[in-house]
C-alpha positions in Angstrom: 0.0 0.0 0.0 3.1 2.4 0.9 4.5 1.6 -2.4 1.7 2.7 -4.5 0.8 5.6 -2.5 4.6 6.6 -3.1 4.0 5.8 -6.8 1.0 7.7 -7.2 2.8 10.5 -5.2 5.5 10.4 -7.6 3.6 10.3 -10.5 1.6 13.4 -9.8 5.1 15.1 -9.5 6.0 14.7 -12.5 2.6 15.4 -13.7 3.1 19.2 -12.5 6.4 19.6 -13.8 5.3 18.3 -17.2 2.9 20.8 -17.0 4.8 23.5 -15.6 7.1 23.0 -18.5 4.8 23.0 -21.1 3.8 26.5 -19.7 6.9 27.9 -19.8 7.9 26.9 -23.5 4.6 28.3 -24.4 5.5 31.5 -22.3 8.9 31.9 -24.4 7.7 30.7 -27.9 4.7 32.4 -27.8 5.3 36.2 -26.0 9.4 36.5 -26.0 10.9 35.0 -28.8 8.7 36.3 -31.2 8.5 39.9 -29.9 12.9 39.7 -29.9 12.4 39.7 -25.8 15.0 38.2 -24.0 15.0 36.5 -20.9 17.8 35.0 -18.4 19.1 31.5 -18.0 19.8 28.8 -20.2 16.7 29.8 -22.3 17.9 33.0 -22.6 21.5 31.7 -24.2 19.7 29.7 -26.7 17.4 32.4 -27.7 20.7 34.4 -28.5 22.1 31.7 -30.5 18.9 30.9 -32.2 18.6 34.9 -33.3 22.3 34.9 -33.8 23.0 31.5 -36.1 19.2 30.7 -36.9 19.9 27.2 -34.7 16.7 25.9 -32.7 16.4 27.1 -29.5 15.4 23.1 -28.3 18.6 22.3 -29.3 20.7 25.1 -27.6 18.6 24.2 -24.5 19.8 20.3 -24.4 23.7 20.9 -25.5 24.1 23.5 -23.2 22.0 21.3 -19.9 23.7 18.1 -20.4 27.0 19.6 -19.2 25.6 21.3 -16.3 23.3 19.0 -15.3 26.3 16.7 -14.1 26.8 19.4 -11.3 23.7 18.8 -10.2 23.7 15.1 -9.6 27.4 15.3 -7.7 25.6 18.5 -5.5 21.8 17.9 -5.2 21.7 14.1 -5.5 21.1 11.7 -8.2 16.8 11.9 -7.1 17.5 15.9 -8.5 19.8 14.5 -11.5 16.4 12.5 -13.1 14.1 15.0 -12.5 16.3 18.0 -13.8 17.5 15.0 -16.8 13.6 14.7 -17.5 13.2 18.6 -17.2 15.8 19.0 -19.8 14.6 16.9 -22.5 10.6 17.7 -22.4 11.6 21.5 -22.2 13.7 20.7 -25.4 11.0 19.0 -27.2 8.2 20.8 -25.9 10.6 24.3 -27.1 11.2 22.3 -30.9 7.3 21.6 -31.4 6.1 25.0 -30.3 8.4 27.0 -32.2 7.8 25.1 -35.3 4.2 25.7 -35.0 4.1 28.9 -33.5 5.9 31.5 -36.1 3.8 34.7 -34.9 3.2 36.1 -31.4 0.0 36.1 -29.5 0.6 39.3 -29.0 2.6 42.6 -30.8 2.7 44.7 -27.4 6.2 44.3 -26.1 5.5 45.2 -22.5 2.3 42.9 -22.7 4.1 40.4 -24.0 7.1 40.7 -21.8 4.9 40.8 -18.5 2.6 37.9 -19.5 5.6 35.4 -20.9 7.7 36.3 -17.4 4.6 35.0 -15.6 4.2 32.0 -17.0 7.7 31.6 -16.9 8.8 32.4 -13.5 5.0 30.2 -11.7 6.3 27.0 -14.3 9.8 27.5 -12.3 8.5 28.2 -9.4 6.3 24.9 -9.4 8.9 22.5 -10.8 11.2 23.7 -7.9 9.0 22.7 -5.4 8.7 19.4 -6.7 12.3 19.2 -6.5 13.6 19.6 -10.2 14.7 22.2 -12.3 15.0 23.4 -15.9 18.7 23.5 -15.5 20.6 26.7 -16.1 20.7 29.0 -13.2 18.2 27.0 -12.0 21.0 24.6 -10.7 23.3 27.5 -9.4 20.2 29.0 -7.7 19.6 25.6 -6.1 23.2 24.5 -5.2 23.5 28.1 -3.2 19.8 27.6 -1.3 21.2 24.3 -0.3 23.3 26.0 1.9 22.6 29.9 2.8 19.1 31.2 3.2 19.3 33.3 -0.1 15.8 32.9 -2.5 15.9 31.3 -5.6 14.8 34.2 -7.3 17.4 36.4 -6.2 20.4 34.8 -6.8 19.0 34.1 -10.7 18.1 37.8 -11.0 22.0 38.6 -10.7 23.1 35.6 -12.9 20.5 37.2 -15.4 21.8 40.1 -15.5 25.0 39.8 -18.0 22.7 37.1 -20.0 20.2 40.0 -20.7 22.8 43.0 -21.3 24.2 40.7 -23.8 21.6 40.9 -25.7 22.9 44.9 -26.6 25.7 42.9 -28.8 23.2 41.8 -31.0 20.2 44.8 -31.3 22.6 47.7 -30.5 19.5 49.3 -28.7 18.8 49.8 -25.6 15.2 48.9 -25.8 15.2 45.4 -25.6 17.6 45.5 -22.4 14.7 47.8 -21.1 11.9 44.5 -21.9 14.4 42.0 -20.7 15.4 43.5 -17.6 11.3 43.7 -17.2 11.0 39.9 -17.8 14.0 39.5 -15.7 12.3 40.8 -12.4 8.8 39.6 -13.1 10.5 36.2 -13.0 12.3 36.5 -10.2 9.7 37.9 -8.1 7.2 35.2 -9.7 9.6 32.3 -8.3 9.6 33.9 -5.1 6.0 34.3 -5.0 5.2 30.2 -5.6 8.0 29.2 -3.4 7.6 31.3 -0.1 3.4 30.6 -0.9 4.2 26.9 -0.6 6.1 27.3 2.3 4.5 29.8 4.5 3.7 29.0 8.1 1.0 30.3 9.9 0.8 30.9 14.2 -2.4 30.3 16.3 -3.6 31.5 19.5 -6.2 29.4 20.9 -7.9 30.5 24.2 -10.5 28.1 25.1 -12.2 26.2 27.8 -11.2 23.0 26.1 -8.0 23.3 25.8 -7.0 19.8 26.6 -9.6 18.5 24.1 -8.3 20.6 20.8 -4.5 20.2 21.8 -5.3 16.4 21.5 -7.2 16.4 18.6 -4.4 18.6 17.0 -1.6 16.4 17.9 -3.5 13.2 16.6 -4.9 14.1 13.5 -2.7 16.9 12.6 0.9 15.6 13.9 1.7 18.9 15.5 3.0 19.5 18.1 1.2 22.3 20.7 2.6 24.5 23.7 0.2 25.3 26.4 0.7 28.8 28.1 -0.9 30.1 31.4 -2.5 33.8 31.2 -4.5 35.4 33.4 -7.6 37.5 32.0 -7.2 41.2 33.4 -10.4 41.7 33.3 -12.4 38.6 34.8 -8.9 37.6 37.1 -9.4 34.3 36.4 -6.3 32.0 34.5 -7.2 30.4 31.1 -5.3 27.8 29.0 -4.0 29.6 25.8 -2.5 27.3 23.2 0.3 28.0 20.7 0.4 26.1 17.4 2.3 26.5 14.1 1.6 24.8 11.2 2.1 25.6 7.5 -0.8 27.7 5.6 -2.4 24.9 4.2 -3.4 23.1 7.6 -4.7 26.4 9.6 -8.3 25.7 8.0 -8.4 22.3 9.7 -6.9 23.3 12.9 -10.3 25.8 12.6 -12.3 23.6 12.1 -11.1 21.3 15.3 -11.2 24.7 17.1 -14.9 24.6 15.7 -16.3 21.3 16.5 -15.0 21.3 20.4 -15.4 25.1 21.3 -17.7 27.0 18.9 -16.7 29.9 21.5 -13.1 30.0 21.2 -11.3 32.9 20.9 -8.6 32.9 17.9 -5.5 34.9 16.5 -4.1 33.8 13.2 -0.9 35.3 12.4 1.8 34.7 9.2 5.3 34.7 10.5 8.6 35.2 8.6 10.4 31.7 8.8 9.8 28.5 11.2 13.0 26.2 11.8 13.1 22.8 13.4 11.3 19.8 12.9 8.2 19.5 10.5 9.2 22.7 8.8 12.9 24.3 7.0 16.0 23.0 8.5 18.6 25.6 9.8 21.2 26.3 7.2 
């Protein structure tokens, strides 16, 4: 039963990044490439070369990854290696069949185009990183450095980016397309930062109730969190109360409500997002 729950697990991961690929090839082929908008990483190199010597930019994409992906398995582990390998090669073909078929933009607005392609660029990152793959690139760097210091994805590809995109003056002599590729260039960064810190966000609860014992339980059982019970004294009434402290991540507060709900419809509750919770059940201290 473990072994096909794991399976199915699995499988659904790779269902998301499959799709989270397909969205950002479409992003590229369909808003940047066309338009002569660059972008950063990997797929910003093989745009370069594909407007410089006419070669695919699928092709560019899977020369240049199979180098760097060997970093990645010696770094992140050979789990990361098949993932990022996998990664690779449906972005390649998934860039190769769109760009054959796809030989206008959606759109002619270059700041349109550049903010919707950077979104659906940088939330198709975003997802396949937390499903712990990449589309290699920066990507890797970006990883290999969050390994070890507490430095976001996003940022540390928005200053590799930056010499990719101002390369891109060697080719139009104008400053105008820095100006849409620095634009892209942020909106990804920021869009990575968005899905990854959304997927990670922990919440804290204060519960005061007269069934304190009763929820903390419940909580601990069902939820597998663990609870801190604090003495306080009501200033008004003088009389002690239980208060308990919980933190989970943002997707479980709703049921710790709704345990709050079923044993104390009175309970009094403050819900508050905090910055960053180390230790067990959440990020480990780097």
């Amino acid at each position: 039963m473990a072994k096909k729950k794991s399976f199915f697990k699995e499988l659904q991961s790779y269902a998301i990044i499959t799709f989270g690929l397909f969205v950002m090839a479409l992003g590229w082929t369909a808003f940047l490439i066309p338009n002569e908008i660059l972008g950063g990483g990997v797929s910003g190199i093989a745009t370069l070369i594909f407007w410089s010597f006419g070669l695919p930019v699928g092709v560019s994409v899977l020369a240049i990854n199979a180098v760097l992906i060997v970093f990645a398995m010696r770094i992140l582990g050979s789990g990361f290696g098949v993932k990022t390998i996998y990664s690779i090669i449906v972005l390649s073909a998934f860039f190769a069949g769109l760009q054959y078929y796809i030989r206008e933009p959606f759109v002619t607005d270059k700041f349109l185009a550049s903010i919707v392609g950077a979104v659906m660029s940088g939330s198709a990152m975003g997802f396949i990183f937390t499903q712990g793959s990449s589309t290699g690139g920066t990507d890797i760097v970006a990883l290999i450095v969050n390994k070890y210091r507490n430095i976001s994805p996003g940022k540390i590809i928005l200053f590799l980016d930056v010499f990719i995109i101002l390369s891109s003056y060697l080719i139009f002599k104008s400053i105008e397309p820095l100006v849409y590729g620095f634009v892209v260039m942020v909106v990804v960064s920021y869009t990575i930062d968005l899905i990854i810190t959304g997927n990670k966000q922990s919440v804290q609860l204060f519960i005061f109730s007269r069934h304190a014992d009763t929820i903390a339980d419940r909580i601990g059982n069902e939820m597998g969190r663990g609870v801190t019970f604090i003495k306080g004294v009501g200033w008004y009434t003088k009389t002690e109360n239980d208060i308990l402290m919980i933190i989970v991540k943002r997707m479980e507060y709703p049921q710790v409500f709704r345990i709050v709900k079923e044993e104390d419809p009175d309970a009094f509750v403050s819900l508050s997002t905090v910055m960053g919770v180390y230790g067990q059940g959440f990020d480990r201290i780097r």
